[in-house]
N, C-alpha and C positions, 0 to 999 in steps of 0.2 A: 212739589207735592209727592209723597209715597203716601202710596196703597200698599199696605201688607198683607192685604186679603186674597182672593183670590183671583180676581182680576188681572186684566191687562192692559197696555196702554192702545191707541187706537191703531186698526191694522198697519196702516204704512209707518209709524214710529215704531211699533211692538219689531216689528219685521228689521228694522235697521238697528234698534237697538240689544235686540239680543245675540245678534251676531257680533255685535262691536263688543259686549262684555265677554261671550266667550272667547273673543280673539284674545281678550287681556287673558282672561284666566288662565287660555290655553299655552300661553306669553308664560305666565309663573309658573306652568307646572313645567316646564322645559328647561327653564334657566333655575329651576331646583327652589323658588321661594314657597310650591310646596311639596315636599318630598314624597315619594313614595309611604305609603301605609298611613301617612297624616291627613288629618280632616281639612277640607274646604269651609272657610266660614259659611255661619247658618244662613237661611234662603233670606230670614231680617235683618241678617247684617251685608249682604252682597245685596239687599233692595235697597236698606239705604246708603251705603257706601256710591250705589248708582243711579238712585233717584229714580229707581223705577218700582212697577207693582213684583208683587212676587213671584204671580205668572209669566213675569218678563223672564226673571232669574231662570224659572224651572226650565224653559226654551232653550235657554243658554246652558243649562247644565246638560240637560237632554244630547244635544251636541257634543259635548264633550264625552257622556257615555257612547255614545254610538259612534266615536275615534276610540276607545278602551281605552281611556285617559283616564275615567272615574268610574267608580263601583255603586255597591249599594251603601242605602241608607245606614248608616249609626245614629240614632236618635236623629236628630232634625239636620242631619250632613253626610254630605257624600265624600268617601273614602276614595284618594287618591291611589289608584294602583297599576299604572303605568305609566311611562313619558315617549313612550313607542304611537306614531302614527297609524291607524288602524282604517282601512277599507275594509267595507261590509259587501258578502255579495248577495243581500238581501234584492238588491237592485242592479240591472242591467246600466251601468253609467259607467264613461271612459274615465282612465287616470286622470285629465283634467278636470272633466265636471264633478270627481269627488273634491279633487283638491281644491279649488272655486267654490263645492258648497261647504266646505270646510274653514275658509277663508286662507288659506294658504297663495302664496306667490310662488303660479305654478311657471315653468317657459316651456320649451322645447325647441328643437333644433333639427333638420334632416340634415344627415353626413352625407350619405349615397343615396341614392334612385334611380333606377335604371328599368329597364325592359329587359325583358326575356323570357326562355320557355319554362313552363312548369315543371318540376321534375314528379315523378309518380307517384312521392307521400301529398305532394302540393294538389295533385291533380285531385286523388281521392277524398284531400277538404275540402276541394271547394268544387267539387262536382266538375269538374274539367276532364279533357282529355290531356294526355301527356304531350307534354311540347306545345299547348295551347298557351298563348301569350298572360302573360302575369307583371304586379308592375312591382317589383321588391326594394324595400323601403327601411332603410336605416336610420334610425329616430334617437338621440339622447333627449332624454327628463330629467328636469331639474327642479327641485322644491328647494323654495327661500333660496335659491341660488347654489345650490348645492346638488351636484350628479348623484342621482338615486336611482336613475333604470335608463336600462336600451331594449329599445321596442327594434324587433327585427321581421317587422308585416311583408308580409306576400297579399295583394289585392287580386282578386278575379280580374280579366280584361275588360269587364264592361265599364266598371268604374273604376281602373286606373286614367280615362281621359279627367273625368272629374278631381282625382285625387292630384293629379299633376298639375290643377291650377290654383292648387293652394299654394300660400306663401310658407316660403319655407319653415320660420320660425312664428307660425302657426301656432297660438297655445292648444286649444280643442279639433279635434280632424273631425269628428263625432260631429260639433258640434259643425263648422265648417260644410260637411257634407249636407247636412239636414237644411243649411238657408240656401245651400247652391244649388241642389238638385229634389230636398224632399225627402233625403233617403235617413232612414229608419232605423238603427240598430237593434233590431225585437230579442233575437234570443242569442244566447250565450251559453257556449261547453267552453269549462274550465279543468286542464288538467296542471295541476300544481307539486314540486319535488323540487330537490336541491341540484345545484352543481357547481365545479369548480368553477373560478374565474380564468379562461382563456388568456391568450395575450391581448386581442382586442378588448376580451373585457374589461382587463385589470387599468389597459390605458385609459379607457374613456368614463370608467367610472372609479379613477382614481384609488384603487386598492391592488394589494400585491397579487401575484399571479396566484394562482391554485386557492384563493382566499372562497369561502361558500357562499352562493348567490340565489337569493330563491326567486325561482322558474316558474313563472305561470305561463302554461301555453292554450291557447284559446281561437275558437271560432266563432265567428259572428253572422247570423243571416238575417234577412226581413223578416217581415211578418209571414210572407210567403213559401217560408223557406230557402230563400234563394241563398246562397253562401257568399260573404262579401269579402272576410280577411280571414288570414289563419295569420297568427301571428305567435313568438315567441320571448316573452318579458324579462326581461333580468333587472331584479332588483338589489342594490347593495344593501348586504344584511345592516337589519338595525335603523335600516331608513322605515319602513312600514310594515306595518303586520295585518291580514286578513282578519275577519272577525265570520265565523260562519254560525248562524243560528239555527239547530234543529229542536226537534221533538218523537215524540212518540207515533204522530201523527203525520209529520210533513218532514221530508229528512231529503234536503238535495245535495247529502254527501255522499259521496261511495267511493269507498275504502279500494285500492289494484293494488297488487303485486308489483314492486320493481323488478328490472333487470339484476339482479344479483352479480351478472359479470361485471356491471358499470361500477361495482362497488369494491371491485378487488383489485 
């Protein structure tokens, strides 16, 4: 039965099935069956191609904008105009629980972990004194099987006991931390720039040395303020792209000056 009306199907099938068609769709824009600047078939031909109502479709297309997979409307279709994976920082959520709500097959891996003192940029993220115990944490990401980041976290000492009994290849730590102990990721500073790829870089994330990586470096505290990681991202270019939504009205960008010597 299709409903091409407005409708949806009932919650727990609406819920599994609009993620199953965007997984397909998002399947074709990738492997190029639709290309850039071409249309998506209409919401009545993706409802009955999939035997759902049409408010199933727009859920599933919804998705797919909010990765910057698809544009705006052209008469009753959405305009394909990216194949670049896209994270939004509408929302405070880790790399795995975008790529989980995304339907991606996320993993990860910890290289190194070890103990030891903070040094004094360390101290001043996370509210420490210097030489105060920290637990630093060597992390590759992989989506679909493929090396796309190394998370390079420094934890506060109070929850490095917690973070040390996760398993190693761990997909969510976010998530992990929140059923172990309760704990919260509330707020997020995001500073975001390019750099080269080092030698560790280029080995573990597969591309040549000096190759451009973009850098998100971030802290994370409770609700209390209290400061949990600082941590420093490296993404291989081309694997995802940020999506940042302002206005006239509400604007959590701001524009800094780099180093200009880092550039010469």
């Amino acid at each position: 039965m299709v409903d091409t009306g407005n409708g949806a199907e009932p919650g727990g099938r609406a819920a599994a099935r609009y993620v199953g068609i965007a997984a397909e769709l998002r399947e074709a824009i990738m492997c190029g069956e639709y290309a850039v600047g071409s249309q998506l078939p209409s919401e009545t031909t993706l409802a009955t191609r999939f035997d759902v109502s049409r408010g199933t479709v727009r859920q599933a297309v919804a998705l797919l904008a909010a990765e910057g997979l698809v544009g705006s409307r052209q008469g009753a279709r959405r305009i394909v105009v990216g194949r670049e994976r896209s994270q939004s920082f509408a929302e405070l959520n880790s790399f795995a629980q975008w790529a989980q709500a995304m339907g991606y097959r996320v993993s990860g891996q910890v290289l190194e972990q070890r103990r030891r003192d903070a040094d004094a940029a360390e101290a001043v993220r996370l509210a420490l004194q210097p030489g105060d115990q920290v637990l630093s944490v060597l992390r590759l990401r992989s989506l679909e099987g493929e090396p796309v980041m190394l998370e390079r976290t420094v934890y506060a000492g109070w929850i490095a006991p917690a973070v040390e009994r996760i398993p190693p290849d761990c997909e969510s730590i976010t998530q992990a931390l929140y059923e172990d102990v309760g704990l919260v990721f509330a707020y997020g500073e995001h500073l975001i720039d390019a750099v080269s790829a080092g030698v560790e870089d280029s080995r573990l994330l597969v591309v040549r040395r000096g190759s451009p990586l973009l850098r998100q470096r971030r802290v994370t505290t409770t609700h209390e303020g209290r400061p949990v990681e600082w941590s420093d991202d490296r993404y291989r270019a081309g694997s995802v792209t940020f999506s940042i939504r302002n206005s006239v009205d509400a604007n959590p960008l701001v524009r800094q000056m780099g180093d200009l010597r880092l550039m010469s």
